[in-house]
C-alpha positions in Angstrom: 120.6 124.0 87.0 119.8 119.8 87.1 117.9 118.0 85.2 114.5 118.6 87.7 114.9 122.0 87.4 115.2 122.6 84.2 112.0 120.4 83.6 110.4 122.1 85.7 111.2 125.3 84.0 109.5 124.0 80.6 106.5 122.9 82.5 106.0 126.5 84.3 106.5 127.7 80.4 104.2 125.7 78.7 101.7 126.2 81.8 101.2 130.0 80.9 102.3 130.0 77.0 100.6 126.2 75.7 98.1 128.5 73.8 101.0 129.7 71.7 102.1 126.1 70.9 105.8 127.0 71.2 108.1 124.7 69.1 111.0 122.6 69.8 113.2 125.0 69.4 111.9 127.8 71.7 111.0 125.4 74.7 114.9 124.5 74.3 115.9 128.1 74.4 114.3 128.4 77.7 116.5 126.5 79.5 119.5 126.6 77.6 120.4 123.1 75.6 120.2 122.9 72.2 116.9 121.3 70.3 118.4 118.2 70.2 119.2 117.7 73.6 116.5 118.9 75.2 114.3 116.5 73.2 116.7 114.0 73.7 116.6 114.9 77.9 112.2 116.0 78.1 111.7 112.4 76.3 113.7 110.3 78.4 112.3 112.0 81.6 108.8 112.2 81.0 108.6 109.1 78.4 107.1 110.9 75.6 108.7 113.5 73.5 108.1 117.3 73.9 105.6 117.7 71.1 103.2 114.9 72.4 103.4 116.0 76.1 102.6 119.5 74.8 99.6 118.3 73.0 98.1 116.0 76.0 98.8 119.2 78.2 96.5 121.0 75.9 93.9 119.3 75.4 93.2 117.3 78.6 94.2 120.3 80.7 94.0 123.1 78.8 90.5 122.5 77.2 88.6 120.3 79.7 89.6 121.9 82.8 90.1 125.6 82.0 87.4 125.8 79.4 84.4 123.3 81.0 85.2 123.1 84.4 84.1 121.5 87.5 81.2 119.4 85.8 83.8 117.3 83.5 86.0 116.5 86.7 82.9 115.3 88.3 82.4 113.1 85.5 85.4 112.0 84.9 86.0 110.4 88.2 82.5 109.4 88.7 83.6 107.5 85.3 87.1 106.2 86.7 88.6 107.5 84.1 91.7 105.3 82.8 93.5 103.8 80.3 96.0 101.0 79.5 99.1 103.0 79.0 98.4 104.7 82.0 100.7 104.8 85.2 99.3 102.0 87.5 97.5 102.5 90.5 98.5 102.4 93.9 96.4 100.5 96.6 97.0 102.5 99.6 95.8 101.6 103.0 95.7 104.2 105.5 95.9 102.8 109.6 95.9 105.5 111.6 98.1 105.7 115.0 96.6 105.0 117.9 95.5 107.5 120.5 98.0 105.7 123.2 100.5 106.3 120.3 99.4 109.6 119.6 99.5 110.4 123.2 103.4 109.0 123.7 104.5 110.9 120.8 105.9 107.3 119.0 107.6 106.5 122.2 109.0 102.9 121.5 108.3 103.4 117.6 111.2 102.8 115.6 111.6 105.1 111.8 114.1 104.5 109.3 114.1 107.1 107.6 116.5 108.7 104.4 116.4 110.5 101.1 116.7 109.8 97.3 116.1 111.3 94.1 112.8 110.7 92.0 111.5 112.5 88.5 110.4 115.5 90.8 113.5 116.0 92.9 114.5 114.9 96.0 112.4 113.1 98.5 112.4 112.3 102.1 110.6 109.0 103.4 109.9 107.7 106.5 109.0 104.3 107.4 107.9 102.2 111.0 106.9 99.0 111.1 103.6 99.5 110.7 103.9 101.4 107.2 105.4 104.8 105.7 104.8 107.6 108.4 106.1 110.3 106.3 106.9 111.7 103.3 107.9 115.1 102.0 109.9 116.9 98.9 113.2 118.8 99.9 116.1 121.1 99.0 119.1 119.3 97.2 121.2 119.2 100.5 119.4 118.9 103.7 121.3 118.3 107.0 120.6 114.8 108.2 119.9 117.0 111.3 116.9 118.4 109.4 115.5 115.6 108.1 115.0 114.2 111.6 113.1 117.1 113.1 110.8 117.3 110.1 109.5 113.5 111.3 109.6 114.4 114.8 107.0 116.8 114.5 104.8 113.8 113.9 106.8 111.3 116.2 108.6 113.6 118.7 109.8 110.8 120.8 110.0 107.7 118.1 113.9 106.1 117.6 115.7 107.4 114.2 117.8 105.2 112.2 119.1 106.5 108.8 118.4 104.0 105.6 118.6 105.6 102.4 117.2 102.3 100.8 113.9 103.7 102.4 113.2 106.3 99.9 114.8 104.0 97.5 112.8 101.6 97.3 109.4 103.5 97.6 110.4 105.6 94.4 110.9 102.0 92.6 107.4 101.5 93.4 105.6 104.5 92.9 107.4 106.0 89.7 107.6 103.0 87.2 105.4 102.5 85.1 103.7 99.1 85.6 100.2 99.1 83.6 98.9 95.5 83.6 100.6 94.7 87.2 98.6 93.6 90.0 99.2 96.7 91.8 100.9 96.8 94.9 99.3 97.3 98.5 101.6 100.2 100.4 100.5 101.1 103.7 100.6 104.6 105.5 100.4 105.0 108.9 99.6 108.4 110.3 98.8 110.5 112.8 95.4 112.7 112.4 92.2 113.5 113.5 89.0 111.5 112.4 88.1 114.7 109.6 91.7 114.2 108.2 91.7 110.5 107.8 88.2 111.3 106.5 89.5 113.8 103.7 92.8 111.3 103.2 90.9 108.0 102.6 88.6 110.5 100.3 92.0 111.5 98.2 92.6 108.0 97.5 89.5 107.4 95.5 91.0 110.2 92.7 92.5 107.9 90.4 95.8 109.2 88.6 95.2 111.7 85.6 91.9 112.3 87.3 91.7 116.0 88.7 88.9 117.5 91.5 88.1 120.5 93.0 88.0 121.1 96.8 84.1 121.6 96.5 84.1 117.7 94.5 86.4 116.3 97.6 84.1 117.6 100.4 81.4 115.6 98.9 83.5 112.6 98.7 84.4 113.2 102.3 81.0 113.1 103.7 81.2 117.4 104.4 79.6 119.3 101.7 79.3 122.2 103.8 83.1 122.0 104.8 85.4 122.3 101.5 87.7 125.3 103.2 88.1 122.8 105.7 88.7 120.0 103.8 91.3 122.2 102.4 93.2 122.9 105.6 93.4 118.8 105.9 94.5 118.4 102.2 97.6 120.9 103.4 97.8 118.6 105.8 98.6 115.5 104.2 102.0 114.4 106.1 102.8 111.9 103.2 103.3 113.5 99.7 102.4 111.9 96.5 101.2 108.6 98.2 98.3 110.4 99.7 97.5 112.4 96.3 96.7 115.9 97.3 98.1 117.2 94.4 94.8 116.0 91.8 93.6 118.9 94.3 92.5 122.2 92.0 90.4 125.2 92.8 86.5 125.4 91.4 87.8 127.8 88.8 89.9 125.0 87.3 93.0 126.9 88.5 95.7 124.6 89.7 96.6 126.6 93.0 99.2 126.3 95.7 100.9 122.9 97.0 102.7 122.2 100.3 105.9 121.3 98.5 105.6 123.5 95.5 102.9 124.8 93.1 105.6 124.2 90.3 106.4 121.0 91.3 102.2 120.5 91.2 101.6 121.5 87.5 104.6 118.8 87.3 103.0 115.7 88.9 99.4 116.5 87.1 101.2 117.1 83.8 103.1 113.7 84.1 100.0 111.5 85.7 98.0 112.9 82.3 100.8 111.9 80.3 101.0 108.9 81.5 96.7 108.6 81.3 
């Protein structure tokens, strides 16, 4: 079991027992380490020991979301909420392929493309010249093989070149904490139909530590009418994290299902409201 996992473990834990308030001891017993170096490994992974994270769970998630619902997310985003501890922004900009490229299948398009670790396990990035083109969680050892056909579904005919600084460098970006930075401009660039890039561009405006329901997002996406299909494009989104599908949650305040995980979900939200 690594480091990811057994995180992840604690979090799936604290998800279904927080109301218990476990101590240190017994959230260490889950995964096997002694007290003192599980608090040692939660605090250095998620920057804040196990008792504080277990008390922001609580009462941001926990009380607001389970017990108020759907009109406290409204308000909180319609606030923007934030703080200055909080994980920075990103400024994405999404440009969205062209229907001569969407027609040629990236013919003449050249994607570096690789994997590297980040706080939620492995990712895989892809990159063209005009911005990232994909992005998706995956197993611990994935052929190189598989990798590529997981991009060409997107760009079936683009040029592959293997750059594991690609992923690299993206993580450096997106996972360190850089409150009071100007934040940086990352561009995406994707293939989709006008209601996706609709629901997309609409995903962007949840800030981080911010949650919505699917109801909340067709409004923000111009189709009120249209949430179960603003929910097919949110399982969609061909570039994980960056486009943030995960501040996704059901009406009922349940966190539901993810693309690449509903564990790995409760994770990301747990972390971003940590981080609030």
């Amino acid at each position: 079991m690594n480091d990811y996992q057994r995180i992840a473990g604690v979090i799936s834990y604290l998800d279904e027992n927080f109301v218990e308030q476990p101590d240190l001891a017994r959230l260490a017993a889950q995964v096997k380490l002694s007290p003192h170096h599980f608090h040692r490994l939660f605090s250095k992974w998620a920057g804040i020991t196990p008792k504080d994270f277990l008390q922001c769970l609580t009462l941001n998630h926990a009380k607001t979301l389970l017990r108020r619902g759907q009109s406290v997310l409204d308000a909180a985003l319609d606030a923007g909420l934030s703080g200055p501890g909080r994980l920075h922004d990103l400024c994405v900009e999404i440009e969205a392929a062209s229907p001569g490229e969407m027609k040629s299948g990236g013919e003449g398009l050249a994607i570096h493309y690789g994997v590297s670790g980040t706080p939620f396990g492995p990712w895989l990035v892809g990159r063209s010249a005009r911005g990232i083109c994909h992005v998706s969680f995956v197993e611990e050892k994935l052929p190189d093989s598989s990798m590529r056909e997981r991009i060409q579904d997107d760009w079936p005919h683009a040029s592959f070149h293997r750059d594991d600084s690609v992923p690299r460098n993206l993580a450096a970006q997106v996972f360190v904490d850089k409150s009071g930075t100007r934040p940086e401009v990352l561009r995406a660039h994707v293939r989709g139909t006008r209601f996706q890039l609709r629901v997309w561009r609409a995903l962007l405006q949840i800030p981080a530590g911010t949650l919505v329901s699917y109801g909340r997002l067709a409004e923000l996406s111009d189709a009120a009418r249209a949430a179960r299909a603003v929910g097919t494009a949110v399982g969609d989104n061909p570039i994980a994290y960056i486009i943030p599908c995960h501040r996704v949650i059901r009406n009922t305040g349940i966190v539901g299902q993810y693309r690449w995980g509903a564990d790995r979900k409760r994770m990301l939200i747990a972390w971003e409201s940590a981080k609030s």
